[in-house]
C-alpha positions in Angstrom: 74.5 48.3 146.9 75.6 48.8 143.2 77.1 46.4 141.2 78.5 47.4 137.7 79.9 44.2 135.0 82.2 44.8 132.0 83.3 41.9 131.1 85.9 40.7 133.2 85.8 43.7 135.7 83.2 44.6 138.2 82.7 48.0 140.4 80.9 47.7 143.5 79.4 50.3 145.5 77.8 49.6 149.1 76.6 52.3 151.7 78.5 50.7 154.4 81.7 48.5 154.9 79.5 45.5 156.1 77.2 45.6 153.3 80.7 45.3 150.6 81.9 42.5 152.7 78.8 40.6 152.2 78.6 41.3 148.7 82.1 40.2 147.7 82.0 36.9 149.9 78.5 36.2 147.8 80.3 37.1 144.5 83.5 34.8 145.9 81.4 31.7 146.7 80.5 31.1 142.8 83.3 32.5 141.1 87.0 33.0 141.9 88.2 36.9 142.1 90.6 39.8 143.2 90.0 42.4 145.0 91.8 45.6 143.7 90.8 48.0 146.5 89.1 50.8 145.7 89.4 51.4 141.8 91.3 53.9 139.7 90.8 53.0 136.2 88.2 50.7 134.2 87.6 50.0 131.1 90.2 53.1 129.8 88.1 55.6 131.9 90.6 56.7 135.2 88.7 57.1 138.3 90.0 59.8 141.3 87.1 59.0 144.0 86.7 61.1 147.5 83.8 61.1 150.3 82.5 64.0 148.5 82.8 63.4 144.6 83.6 61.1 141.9 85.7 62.2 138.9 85.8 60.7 135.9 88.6 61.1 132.8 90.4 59.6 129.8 93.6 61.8 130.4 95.5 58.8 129.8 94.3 57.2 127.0 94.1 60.9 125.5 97.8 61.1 126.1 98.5 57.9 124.6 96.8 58.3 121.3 98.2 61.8 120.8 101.7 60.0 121.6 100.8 57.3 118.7 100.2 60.2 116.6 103.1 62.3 117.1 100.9 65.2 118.1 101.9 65.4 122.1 103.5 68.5 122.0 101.1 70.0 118.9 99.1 73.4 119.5 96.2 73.0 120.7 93.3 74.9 119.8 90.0 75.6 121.0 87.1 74.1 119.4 87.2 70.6 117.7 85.1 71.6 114.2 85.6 74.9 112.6 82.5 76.2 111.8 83.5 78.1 108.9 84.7 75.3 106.7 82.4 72.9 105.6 83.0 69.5 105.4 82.2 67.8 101.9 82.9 64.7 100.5 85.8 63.1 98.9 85.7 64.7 95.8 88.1 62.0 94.1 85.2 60.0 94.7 87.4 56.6 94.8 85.6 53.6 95.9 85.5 53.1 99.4 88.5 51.0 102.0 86.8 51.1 105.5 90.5 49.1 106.6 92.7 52.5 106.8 94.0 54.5 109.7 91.1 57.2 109.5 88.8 54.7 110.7 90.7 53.4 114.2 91.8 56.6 115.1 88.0 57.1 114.5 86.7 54.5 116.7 89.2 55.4 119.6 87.6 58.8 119.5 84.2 57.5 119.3 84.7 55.6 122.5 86.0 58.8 124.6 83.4 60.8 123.4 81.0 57.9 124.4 82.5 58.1 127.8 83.9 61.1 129.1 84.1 63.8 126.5 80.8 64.5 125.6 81.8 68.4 123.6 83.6 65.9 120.8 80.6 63.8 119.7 79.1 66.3 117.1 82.7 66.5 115.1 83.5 62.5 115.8 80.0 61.8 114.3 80.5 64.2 111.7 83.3 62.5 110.4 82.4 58.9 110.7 80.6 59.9 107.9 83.2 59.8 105.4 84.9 56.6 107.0 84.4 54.6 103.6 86.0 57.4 101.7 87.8 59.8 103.5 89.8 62.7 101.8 92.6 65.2 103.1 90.5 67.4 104.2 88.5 65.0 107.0 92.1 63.6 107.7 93.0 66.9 108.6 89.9 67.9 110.6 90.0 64.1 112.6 93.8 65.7 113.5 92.2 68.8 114.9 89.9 66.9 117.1 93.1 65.5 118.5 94.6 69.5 118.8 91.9 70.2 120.9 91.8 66.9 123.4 95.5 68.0 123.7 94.3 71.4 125.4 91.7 70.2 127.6 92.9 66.8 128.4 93.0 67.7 131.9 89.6 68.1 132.0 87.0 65.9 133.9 83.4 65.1 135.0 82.6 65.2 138.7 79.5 64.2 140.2 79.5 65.4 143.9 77.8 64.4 146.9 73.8 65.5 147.0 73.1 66.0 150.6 69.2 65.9 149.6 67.0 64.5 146.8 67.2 66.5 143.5 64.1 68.1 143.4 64.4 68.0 139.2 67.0 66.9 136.7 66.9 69.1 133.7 67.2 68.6 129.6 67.7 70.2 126.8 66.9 69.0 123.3 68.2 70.2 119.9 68.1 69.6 116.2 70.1 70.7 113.2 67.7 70.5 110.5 68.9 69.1 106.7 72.7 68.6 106.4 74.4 69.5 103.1 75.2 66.0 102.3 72.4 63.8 102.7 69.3 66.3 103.8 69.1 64.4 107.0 68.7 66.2 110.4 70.4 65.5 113.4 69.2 65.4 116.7 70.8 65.8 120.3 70.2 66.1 124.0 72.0 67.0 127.6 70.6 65.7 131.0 71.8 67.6 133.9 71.6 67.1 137.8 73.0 67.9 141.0 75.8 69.9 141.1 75.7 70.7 137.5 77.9 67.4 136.1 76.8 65.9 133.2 74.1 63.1 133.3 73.6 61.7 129.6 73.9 63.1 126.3 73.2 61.7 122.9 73.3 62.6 119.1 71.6 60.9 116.3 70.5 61.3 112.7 67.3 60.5 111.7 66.0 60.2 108.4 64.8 63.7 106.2 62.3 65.6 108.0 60.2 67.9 106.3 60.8 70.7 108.0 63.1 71.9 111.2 59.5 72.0 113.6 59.7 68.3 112.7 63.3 67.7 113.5 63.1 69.5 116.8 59.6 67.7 117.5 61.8 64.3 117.1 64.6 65.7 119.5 62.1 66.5 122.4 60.4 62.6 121.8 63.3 61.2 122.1 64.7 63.3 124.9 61.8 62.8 126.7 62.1 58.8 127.0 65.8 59.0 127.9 64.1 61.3 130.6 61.6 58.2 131.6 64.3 55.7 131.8 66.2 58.5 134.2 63.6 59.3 136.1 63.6 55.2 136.9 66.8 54.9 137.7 67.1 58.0 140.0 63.9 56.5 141.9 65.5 53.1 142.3 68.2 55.3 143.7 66.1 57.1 146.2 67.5 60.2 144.5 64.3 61.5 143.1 60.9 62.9 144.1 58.8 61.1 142.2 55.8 63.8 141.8 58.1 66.2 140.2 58.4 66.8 136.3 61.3 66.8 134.4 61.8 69.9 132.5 63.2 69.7 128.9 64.0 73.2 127.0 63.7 73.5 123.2 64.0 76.1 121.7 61.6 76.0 118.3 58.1 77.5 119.0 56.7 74.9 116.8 57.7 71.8 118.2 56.7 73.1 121.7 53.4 73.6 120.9 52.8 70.7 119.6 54.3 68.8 122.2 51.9 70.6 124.6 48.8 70.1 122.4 47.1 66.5 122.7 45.0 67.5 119.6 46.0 66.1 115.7 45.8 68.3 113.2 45.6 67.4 109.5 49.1 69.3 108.9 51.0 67.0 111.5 49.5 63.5 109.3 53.2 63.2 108.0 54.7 62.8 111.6 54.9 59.3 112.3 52.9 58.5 115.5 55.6 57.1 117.3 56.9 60.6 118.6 53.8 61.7 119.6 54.2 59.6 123.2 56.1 62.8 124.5 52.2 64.5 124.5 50.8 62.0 127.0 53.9 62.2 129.2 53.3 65.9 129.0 49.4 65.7 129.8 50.0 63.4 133.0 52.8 65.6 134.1 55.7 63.5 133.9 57.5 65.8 131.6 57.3 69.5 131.3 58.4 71.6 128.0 59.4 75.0 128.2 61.6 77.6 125.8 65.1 78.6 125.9 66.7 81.0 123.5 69.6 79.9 121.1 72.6 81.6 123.4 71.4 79.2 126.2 70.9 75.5 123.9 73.4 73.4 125.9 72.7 70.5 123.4 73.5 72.7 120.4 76.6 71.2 121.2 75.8 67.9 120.1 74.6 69.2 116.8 76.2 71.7 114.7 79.7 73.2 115.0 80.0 76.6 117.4 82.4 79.2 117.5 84.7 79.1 121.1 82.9 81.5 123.5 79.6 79.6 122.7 82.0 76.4 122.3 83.7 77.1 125.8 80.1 78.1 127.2 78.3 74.9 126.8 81.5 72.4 127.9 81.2 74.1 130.8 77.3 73.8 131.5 77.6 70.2 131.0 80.2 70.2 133.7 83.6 69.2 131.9 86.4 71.0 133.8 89.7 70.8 134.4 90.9 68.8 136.9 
């Protein structure tokens, strides 16, 4: 039995019918509720649940922004960022108003890319940079995030039915090294399991590495402890065998080898010891690093703008398709 709390509104989820009676006549003797039947939307994220699969979307709350901002019936196109325009800063360079419309229109975006759209975060992060000061131009882009939600807002996550325990979950871990602005990297990762729908992903910025082995060496630490709290969960769930590793791909040279070798070097003083705990879970074999090749980085996603067949490519490894 799983019970989930936002607020207000709770999901629960019990392997038999007796079990969900018991639950909800524990939950009604403290506090006073309704039951709604099985659900269809929380918290802005609509639910379409079968036997076999769960399905997860913001369709709606798509629709109803693009409605707000006249831009239902707009042409869509297919990539959120163009990766042939840069994006620079305001060059009227007027003193920053973080009370305008760039910044809700923003946050709504932030919050489906949080949720449901993971292929949106690079270009929503990207452009919260310029929230105190934003210009035409990241007006303009921010609209073309909302030309490509209107193309793909059918789209959905499923997580299906696993008939046995996943032998492995697997990740993959990126890093953009030295944006133009500020000289700091950004870092991402994908978790994927079961019938290929997407687990977790994530996308930070961490401060100026000196060099991309660095930035990537960051991505795979922090991949990997997302992978430890996984790994617990999908235990607790009886989902996981425990005495398999979890394989996470980079795909610098570098930073692999020095995740896979416990020694310290006098050129690797500068790293700061905290993201060196990815070596011990390597040694006792609770994580296991290998190499991909550029072409098949799903987290280069999260961390620089791609062109559409790459684009298109990687939505659908993290399993976002239509509904």
């Amino acid at each position: 039995m799983i019970i989930t709390v936002w607020v207000d509104d709770m999901l629960l989820f019990a392997t038999t019918v007796k079990l969900k009676q018991k639950a909800i006549a524990d939950v009604e003797s403290e506090w006073e509720i309704t039951d709604m039947g099985t659900p269809t939307k929380i918290v802005g994220i609509e639910l379409k649940i079968s036997p076999d699969e769960i399905s997860i979307s913001s369709s709606g709350y798509i629709k109803s922004i693009l409605e707000k901002e006249l831009l239902e019936r707009c042409n869509p196109v297919s990539t959120p960022l163009d990766p042939n325009i840069p994006l620079e800063p305001n060059p009227e360079g007027n003193e920053g108003d973080r009370s305008n419309s760039y910044a809700r229109l923003l946050g709504e975006l932030q919050y489906i890319a949080s949720t449901t759209w993971p292929d949106i975060t690079y270009a929503v992060n990207r452009l919260a940079s310029y929230t105190a000061n934003p210009s035409l131009q990241h007006t303009t882009v921010l609209k073309r995030i909302l030309r490509y939600l209107c193309g793909t807002q059918s789209y959905c996550i499923t997580y299906k039915v696993v008939s046995e325990k996943v032998d492995f979950f697997l990740g993959y871990a990126d890093a953009a090294y030295a944006n133009t602005d500020e000289g700091r990297s950004t870092t991402g990762y994908v978790f994927l399991a079961g019938e290929g729908a997407i687990t977790w992903s994530s996308k930070k910025q961490i401060s100026t590495a000196l060099s991309s082995t660095q930035a990537e060496y960051v991505a795979l630490s922090e991949a990997a402890r997302e992978a430890c709290w996984l790994r617990n969960l999908y235990t607790e769930l009886g989902l996981l065998k425990e005495d398999m590793p979890t394989m996470i791909k980079g795909d610098n040279d570098g930073s692999i080898a020095m995740a896979r070798n416990p020694q310290f070097h006098k050129r690797m003083k500068h790293i700061a010891v905290q993201w060196h705990w990815i070596r011990e879970l390597v040694q006792d074999g609770t994580i296991s690093i290998d190499t991909c090749r550029d072409p098949d980085q799903t987290a280069d996603i999260l961390t620089k703008a791609l062109l559409r067949p790459k684009h298109a490519k990687h939505v659908e490894e993290m399993g976002l398709a239509p509904a």
